[in-house]
C-alpha positions as CSV (number, residue, x, y, z in Angstrom):
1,X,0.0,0.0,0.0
2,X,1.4,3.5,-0.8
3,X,1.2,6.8,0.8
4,X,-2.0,9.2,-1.1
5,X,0.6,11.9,-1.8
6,X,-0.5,15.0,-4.1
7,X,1.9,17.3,-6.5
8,X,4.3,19.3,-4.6
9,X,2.7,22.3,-6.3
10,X,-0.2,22.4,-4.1
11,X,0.2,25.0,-1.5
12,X,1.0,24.0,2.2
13,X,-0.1,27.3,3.9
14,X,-0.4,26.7,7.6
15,X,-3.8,27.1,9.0
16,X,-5.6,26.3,5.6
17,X,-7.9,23.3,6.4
18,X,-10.6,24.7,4.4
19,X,-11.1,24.8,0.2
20,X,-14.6,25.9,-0.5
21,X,-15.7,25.2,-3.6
22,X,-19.2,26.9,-4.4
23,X,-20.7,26.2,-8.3
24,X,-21.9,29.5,-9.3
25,X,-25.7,30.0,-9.3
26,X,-26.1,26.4,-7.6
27,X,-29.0,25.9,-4.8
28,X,-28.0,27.6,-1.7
29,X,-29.9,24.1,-0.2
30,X,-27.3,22.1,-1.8
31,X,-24.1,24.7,-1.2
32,X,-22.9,21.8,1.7
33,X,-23.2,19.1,-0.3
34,X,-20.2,21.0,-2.1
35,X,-17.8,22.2,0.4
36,X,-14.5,20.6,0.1
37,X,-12.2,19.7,2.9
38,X,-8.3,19.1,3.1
39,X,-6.8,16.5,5.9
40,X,-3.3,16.6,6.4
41,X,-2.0,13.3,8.2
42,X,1.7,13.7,9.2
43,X,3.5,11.2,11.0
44,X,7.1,10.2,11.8
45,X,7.6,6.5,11.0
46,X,7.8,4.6,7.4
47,X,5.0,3.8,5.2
48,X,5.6,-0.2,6.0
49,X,5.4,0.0,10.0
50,X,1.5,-0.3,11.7
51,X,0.8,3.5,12.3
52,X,2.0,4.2,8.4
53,X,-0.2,1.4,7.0
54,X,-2.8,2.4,9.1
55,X,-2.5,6.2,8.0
56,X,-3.1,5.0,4.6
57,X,-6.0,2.6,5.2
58,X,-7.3,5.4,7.0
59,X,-6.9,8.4,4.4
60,X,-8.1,5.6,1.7
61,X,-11.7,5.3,4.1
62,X,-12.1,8.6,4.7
63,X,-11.9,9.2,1.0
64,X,-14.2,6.3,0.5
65,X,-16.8,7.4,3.0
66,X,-16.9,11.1,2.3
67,X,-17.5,10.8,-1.9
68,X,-14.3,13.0,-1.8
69,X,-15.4,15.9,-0.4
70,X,-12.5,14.9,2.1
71,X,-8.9,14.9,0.4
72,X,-6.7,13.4,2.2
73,X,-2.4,13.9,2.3
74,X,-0.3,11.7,4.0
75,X,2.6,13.0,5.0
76,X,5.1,9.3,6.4
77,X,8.6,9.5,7.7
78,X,9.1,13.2,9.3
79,X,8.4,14.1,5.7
80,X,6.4,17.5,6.5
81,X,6.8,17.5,10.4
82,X,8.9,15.6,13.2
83,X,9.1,14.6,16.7
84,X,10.3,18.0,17.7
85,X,7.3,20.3,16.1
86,X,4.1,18.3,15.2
87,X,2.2,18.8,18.2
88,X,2.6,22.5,17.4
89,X,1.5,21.8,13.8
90,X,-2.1,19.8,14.9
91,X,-2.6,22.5,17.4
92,X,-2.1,25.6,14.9
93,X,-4.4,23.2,12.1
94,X,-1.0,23.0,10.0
95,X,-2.1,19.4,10.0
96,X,-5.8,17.9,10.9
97,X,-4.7,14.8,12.1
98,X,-2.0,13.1,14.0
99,X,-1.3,9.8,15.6
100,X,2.2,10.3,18.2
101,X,3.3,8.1,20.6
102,X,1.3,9.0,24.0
103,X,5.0,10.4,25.3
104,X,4.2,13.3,22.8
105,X,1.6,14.4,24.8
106,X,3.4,14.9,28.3
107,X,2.8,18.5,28.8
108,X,-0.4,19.2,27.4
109,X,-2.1,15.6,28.7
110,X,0.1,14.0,31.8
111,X,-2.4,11.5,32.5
112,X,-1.5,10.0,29.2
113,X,1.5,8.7,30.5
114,X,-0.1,5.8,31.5
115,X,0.3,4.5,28.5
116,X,4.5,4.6,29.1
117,X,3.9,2.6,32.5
118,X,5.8,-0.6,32.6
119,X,4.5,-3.6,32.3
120,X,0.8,-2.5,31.3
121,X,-0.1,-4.9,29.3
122,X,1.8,-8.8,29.0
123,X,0.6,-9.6,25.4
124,X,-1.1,-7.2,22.8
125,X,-4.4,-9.1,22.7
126,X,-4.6,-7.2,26.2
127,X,-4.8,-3.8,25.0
128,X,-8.5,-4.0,23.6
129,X,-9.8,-4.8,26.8
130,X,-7.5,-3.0,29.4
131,X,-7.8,0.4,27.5
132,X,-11.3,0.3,26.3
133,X,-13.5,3.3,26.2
134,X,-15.3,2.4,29.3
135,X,-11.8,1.5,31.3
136,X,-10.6,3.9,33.6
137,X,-7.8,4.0,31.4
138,X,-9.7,4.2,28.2
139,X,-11.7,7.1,29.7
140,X,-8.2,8.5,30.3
141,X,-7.5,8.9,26.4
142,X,-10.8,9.0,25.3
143,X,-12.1,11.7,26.8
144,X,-9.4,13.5,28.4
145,X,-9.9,16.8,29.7
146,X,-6.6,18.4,29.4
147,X,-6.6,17.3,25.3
148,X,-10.3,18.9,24.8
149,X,-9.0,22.4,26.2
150,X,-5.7,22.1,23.8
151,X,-8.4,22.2,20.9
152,X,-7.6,18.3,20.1
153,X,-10.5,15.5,19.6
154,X,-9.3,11.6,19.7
155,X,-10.0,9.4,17.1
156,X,-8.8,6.0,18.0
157,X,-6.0,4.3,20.0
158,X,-3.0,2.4,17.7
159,X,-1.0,0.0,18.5
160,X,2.9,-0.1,18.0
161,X,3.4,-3.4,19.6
162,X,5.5,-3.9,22.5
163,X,8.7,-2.8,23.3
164,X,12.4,-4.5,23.2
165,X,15.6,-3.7,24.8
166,X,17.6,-2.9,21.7
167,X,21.5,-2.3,22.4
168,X,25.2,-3.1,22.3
169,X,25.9,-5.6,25.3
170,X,23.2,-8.8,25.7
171,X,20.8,-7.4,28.5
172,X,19.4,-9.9,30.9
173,X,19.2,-7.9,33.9
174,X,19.0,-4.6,35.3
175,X,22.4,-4.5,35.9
176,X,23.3,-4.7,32.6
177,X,22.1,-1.3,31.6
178,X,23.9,0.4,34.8
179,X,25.4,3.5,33.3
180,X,24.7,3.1,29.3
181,X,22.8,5.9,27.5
182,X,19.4,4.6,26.0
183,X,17.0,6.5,24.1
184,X,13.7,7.4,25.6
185,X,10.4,9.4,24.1
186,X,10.4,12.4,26.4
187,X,8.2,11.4,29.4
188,X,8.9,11.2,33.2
189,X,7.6,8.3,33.7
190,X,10.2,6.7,30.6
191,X,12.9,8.7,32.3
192,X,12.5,7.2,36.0
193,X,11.9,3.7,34.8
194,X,14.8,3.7,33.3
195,X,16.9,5.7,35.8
196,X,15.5,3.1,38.5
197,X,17.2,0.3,36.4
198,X,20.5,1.9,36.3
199,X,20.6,3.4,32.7
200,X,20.9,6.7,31.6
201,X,17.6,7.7,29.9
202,X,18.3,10.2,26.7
203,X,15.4,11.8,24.7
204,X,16.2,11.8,21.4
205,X,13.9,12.5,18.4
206,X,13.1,9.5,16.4
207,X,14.4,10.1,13.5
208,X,17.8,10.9,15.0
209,X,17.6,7.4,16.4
210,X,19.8,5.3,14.0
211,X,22.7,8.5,14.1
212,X,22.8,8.9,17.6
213,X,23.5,4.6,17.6
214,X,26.1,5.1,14.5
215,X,28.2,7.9,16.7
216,X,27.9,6.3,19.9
217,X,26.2,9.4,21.5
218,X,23.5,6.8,22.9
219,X,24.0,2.8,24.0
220,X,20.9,1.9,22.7
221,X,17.0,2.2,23.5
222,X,13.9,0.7,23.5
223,X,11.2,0.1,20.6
224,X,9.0,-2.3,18.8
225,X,10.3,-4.8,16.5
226,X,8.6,-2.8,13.8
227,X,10.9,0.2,14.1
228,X,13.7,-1.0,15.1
229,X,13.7,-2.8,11.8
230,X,12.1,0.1,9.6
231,X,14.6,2.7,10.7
232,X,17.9,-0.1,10.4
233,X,18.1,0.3,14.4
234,X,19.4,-3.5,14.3
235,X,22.2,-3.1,11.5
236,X,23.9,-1.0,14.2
237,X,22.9,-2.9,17.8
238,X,24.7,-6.4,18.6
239,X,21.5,-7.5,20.5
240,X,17.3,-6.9,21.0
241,X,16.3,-8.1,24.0
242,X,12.7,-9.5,24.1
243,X,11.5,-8.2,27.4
244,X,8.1,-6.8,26.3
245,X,8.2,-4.4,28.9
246,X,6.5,-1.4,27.5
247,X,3.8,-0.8,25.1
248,X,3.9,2.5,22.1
249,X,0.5,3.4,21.3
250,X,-0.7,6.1,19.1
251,X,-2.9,8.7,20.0
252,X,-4.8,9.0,16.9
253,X,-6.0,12.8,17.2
254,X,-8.0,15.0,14.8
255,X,-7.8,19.4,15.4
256,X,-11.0,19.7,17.1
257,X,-12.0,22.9,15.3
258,X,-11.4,21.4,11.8
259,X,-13.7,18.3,12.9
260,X,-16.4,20.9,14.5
261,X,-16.5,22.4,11.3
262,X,-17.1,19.5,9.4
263,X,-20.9,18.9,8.6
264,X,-22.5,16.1,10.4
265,X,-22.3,13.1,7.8
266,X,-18.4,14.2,7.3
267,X,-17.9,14.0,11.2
268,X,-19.6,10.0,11.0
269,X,-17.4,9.7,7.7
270,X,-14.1,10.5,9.5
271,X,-15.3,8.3,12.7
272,X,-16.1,5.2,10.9
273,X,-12.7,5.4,8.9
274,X,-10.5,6.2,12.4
275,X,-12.7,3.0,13.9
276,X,-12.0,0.7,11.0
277,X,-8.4,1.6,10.5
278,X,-7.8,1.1,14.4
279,X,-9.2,-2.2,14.1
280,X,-7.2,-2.3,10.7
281,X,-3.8,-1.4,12.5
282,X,-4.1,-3.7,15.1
283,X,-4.1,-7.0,13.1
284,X,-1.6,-5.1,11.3
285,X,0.8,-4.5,14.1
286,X,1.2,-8.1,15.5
287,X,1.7,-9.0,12.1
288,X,4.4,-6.4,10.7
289,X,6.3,-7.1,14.0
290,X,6.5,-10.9,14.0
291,X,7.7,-10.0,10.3
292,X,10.0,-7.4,11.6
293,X,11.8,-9.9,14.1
294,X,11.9,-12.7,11.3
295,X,14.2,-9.9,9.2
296,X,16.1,-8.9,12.2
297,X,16.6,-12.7,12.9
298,X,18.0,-13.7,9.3
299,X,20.1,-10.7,9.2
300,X,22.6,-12.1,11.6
301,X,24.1,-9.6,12.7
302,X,21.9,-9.3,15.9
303,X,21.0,-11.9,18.1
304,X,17.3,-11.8,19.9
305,X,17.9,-12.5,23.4
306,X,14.5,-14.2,25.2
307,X,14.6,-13.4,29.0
308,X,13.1,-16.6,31.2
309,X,10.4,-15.4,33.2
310,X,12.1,-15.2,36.0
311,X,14.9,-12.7,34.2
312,X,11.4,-10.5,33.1
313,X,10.4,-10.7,36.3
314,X,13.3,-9.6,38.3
315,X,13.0,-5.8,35.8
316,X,9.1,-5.7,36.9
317,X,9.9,-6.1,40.8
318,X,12.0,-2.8,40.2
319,X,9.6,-1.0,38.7
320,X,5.4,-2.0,40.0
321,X,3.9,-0.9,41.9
322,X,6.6,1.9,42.9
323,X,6.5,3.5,39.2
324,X,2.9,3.3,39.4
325,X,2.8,5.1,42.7
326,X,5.0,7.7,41.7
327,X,2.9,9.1,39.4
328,X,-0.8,8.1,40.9
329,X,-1.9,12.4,41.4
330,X,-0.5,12.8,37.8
331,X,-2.3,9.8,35.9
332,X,-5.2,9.4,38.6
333,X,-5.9,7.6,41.4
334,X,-8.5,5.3,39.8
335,X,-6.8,4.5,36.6
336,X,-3.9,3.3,38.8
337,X,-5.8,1.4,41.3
338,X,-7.6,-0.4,38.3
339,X,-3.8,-1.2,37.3
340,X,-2.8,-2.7,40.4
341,X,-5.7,-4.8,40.5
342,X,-5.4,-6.2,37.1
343,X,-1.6,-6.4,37.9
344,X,-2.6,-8.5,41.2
345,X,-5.0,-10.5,39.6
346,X,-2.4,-11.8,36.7
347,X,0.4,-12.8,39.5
């Protein structure tokens, strides 16, 4: 599947999210059955990982759904906008739509770090349930206060996968990482995880990623399978350790004014597409990453290291429930709770 991508030649004036197109002397009655809209989709990561797929099945629905009266431009790779200035650009309409990692959203949303809590989830068929609309942590993303006020509207939760351990010495416990520089999103809650195990957490933009490993400014880092492989992470990292101790998701978020603006059939239009391509990105994640770790595997130049349980285990005891506690007035006292009893009741 390819990114929709339209001639260079077209305009990118910041704050433009409207082209209306009126046929002279048509029925004032039928004037919004005409209006046009533009949706700019930019994201950082390749066209084959889950969140660029999924930006193109999405743009391709809401397309679909809309008769065309919604064009859509994808934007893949840190193309139009990066790590370091597309918030800005959703929040200014510069783009409509936007699916970061929930680190992105640390200081306009700090309950979304719950997403970047360890050991959340042990296996991705988890999410669904754990961070469901009606969750305490689905109500958390869903309908989040502090986003609302920042003029943003959320669409739909994607999935990443979970995260390895990728890096230059085999990683089998904490100690291992005790003073080596690994890349983190920017959040607190990344930054004191890591910190507790004895590495030196570094934010780092994501496309500055496979440099920063070249140069030896950072040790290694943490990320799904999927990006490490996209982004050649692995040509450049002796070993990926398979702890699954983190999850990226992807706050798929729309500029709430645009969307308000949008007559009513386009707002059910641009739903159904961001509900279908959620559902379309998470078959699509387990899938691309399994894929991902069979290239990574064949490449032999990194090995996969598999912690036993008792290895994973030893990195958890570390980290729940005091991580979880740390940050319990910043998330919210009832998302956490409902953590530690899901956490209790798994063992």
């Amino acid at each position: 599947m390819t990114s929709m991508r339209r001639p260079r030649w077209k305009p990118l004036i910041a704050g433009l999210s409207i082209s209306l197109l009126l046929l002279s002397g048509c029925n004032p009655a039928r004037s919004e059955d005409q209006q046009k809209f533009e949706l700019r989709f930019a994201h950082v990561t390749s066209v084959g990982t889950p969140k660029g797929l999924a930006a193109d099945f999405f743009a391709e629905q809401v397309e679909k759904k809309s008769d065309g009266r919604i064009e859509v431009e994808v934007f893949p790779n840190s193309e139009l906008y990066g790590d370091k200035d597309e918030m800005q650009a959703i929040q200014s309409n510069a783009v409509q739509v936007l699916a970061p990692a929930s680190a992105k959203f640390t200081t306009i949303a700090p309950s979304l770090q719950v997403l970047d809590l360890p050991f959340i989830f042990d296996d991705p068929d988890e999410i669904p349930e754990v961070a469901s609309p009606d969750t305490e942590i689905g109500k958390a993303i869903y309908a989040n206060p502090d986003l609302e006020a920042n003029g943003l509207k959320v669409l739909g939760l994607w999935d990443s996968g979970m995260k390895q351990i990728h890096s230059n010495n085999k990683t089998l416990k904490p100690e291992d990482m005790k003073g080596k520089k690994y890349r983190i999103q920017p959040s607190d809650v990344l930054r004191t995880q890591f910190e507790t195990w004895g590495g030196i957490p570094t934010p780092l933009a994501f496309a500055e990623v496979y440099s920063g490993l070249q140069q030896g400014l950072i040790d290694g880092g943490e990320n799904t399978y999927s990006n490490i492989q996209s982004q050649n992470m692995h040509t450049v990292q002796k070993y990926v350790t398979e702890l699954d101790h983190g999850y990226i998701g992807y706050i798929l978020t729309v500029n709430k004014r645009w969307y308000d603006e949008l007559p009513d059939d386009l707002q059910t239009a641009v739903d159904e597409a961001a509900d279908e391509a959620s559902e379309f990105n998470r078959k699509e994640a387990q899938k691309v990453n399994e894929e991902s770790k069979r290239t990574i595997e064949e490449s032999g130049g990194t090995e996969i290291v598999i912690p036993s349980k008792e290895e994973r285990q030893a990195f958890k005891d570390m980290v729940v429930p005091s991580e979880y506690e740390k940050y319990r007035d910043i998330i919210g006292p009832e998302v956490v709770d409902e953590l530690l009893e899901r956490n209790a009741e798994r063992g």
